[in-house]
C-alpha positions in Angstrom: 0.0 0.0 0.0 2.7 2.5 1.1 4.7 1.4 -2.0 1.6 2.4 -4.5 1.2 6.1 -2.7 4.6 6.4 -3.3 4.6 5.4 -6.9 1.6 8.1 -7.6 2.9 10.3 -5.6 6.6 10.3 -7.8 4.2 10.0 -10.8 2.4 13.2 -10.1 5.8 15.0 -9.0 7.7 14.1 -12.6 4.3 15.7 -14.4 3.7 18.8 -12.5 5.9 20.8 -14.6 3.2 19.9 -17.8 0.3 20.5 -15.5 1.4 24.1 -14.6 2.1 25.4 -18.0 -0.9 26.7 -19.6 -1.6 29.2 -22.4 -4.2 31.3 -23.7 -4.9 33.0 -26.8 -6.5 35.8 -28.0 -6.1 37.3 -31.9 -2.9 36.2 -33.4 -1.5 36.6 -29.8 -0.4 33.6 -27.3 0.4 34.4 -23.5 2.7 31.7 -21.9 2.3 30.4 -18.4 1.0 33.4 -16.7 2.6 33.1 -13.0 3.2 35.0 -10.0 5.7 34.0 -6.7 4.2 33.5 -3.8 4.8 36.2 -0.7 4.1 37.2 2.8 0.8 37.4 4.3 1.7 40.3 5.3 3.2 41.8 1.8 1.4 44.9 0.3 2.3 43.8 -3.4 2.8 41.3 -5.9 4.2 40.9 -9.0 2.8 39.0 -12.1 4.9 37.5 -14.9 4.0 35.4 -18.5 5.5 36.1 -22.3 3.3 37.1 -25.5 4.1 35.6 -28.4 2.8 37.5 -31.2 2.2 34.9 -34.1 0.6 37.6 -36.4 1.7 39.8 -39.4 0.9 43.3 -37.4 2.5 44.1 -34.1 0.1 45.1 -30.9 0.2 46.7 -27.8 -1.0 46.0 -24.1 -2.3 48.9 -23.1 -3.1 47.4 -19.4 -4.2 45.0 -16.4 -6.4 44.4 -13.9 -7.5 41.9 -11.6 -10.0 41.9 -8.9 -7.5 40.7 -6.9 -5.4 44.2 -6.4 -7.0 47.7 -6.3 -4.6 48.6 -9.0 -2.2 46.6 -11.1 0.1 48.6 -13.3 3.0 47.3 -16.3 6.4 48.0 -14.7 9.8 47.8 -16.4 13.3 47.4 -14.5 15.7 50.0 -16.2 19.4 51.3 -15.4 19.7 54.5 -14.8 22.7 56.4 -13.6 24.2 53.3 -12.7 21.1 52.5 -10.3 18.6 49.8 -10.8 15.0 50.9 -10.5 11.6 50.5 -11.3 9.1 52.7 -13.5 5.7 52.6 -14.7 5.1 52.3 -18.5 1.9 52.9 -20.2 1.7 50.2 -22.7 4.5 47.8 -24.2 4.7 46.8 -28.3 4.4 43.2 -28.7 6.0 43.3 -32.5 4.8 41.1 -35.1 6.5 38.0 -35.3 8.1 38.2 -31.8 7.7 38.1 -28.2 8.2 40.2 -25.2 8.8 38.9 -21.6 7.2 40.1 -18.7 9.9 38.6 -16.1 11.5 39.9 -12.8 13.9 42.3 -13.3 12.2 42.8 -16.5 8.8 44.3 -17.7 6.0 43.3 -15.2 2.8 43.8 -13.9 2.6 45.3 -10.1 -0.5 44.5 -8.2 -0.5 47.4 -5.6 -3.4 47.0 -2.8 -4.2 43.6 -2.3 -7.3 42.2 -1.4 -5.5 38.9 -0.1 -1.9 37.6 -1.1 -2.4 34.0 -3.2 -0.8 30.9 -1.8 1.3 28.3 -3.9 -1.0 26.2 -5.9 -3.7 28.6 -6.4 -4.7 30.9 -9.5 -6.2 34.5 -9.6 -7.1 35.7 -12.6 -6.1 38.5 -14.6 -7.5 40.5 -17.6 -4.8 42.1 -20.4 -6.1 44.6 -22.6 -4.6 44.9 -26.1 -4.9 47.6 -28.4 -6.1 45.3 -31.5 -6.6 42.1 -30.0 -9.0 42.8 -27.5 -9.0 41.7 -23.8 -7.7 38.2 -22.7 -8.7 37.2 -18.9 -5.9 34.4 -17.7 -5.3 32.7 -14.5 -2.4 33.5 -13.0 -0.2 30.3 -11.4 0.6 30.6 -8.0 4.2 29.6 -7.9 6.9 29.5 -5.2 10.0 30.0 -7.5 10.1 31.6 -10.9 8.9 29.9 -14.0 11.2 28.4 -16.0 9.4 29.5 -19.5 11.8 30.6 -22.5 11.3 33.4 -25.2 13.8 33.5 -27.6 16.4 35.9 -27.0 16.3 38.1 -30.1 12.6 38.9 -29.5 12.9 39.7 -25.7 12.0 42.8 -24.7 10.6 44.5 -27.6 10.6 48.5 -27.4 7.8 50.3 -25.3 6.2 53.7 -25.2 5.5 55.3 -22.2 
């Protein structure tokens, strides 16, 4: 008996990484494994991270978030200035045709400011992305406790934004 709950037990662990990868897709765009670490009880923010893929002949833009789950989520990038690190608001961010941009730590991202409730590893909140010609996407947004492991190539990270 012991030896069976053991075997389903390794059987689950060696497919989890399948089960939390999930994708959505609105227009010609695709958004990879939306995720978000898990913090503090205590901890007034959170961040959100996932790549689009833009499989599509025109580039796009998001234009912004939400979630019921934060009174206001905003698109932040990371960016060097004066040989400081720090972190800024942008108003939208080009997802160019044919390419990809990430939305990673350290990178773009999406800040939930006032939340309701912070998420616990294994659960989902969902979050609604608005682009400017594809419309709004809601996904659910993986409750992870490290980062995803969920590639872009490199020559499409990171497209240009506009603030």
């Amino acid at each position: 008996m012991l030896l069976n709950k053991t075997l389903l037990l390794a059987a689950l662990l060696s497919l989890s990484p399948f089960v939390a990868a999930h994708d959505y897709q609105v227009g010609e765009l695709q958004i990879e494994h939306p995720w978000s670490r898990a913090m503090p009880p205590v901890a007034p923010t959170a961040a959100a991270y996932f790549v689009v893929h833009n499989q599509g002949p025109e580039a796009d833009r998001l234009l912004g978030v939400q979630t019921p789950l934060a009174a206001k989520a905003e698109m932040h990038e990371h960016v060097h200035a004066d040989g400081v690190m720090k972190m800024q608001q942008v108003q939208s961010v080009a997802i160019p045709a044919g390419g990809a941009v990430r939305f990673e730590p350290m990178g773009y991202h999406v800040m939930l400011f006032g939340l309701k409730q912070q998420a616990k590893v294994g659960e989902r909140f969902p979050l609604t992305l608005t682009f400017e010609k594809a419309g709004q996407v809601e996904v659910e947004v993986a409750v992870q406790a490290e980062a995803s492991a969920v590639k872009a190539e490199p020559a499409t990270q990171n497209a240009a934004h506009q603030h």
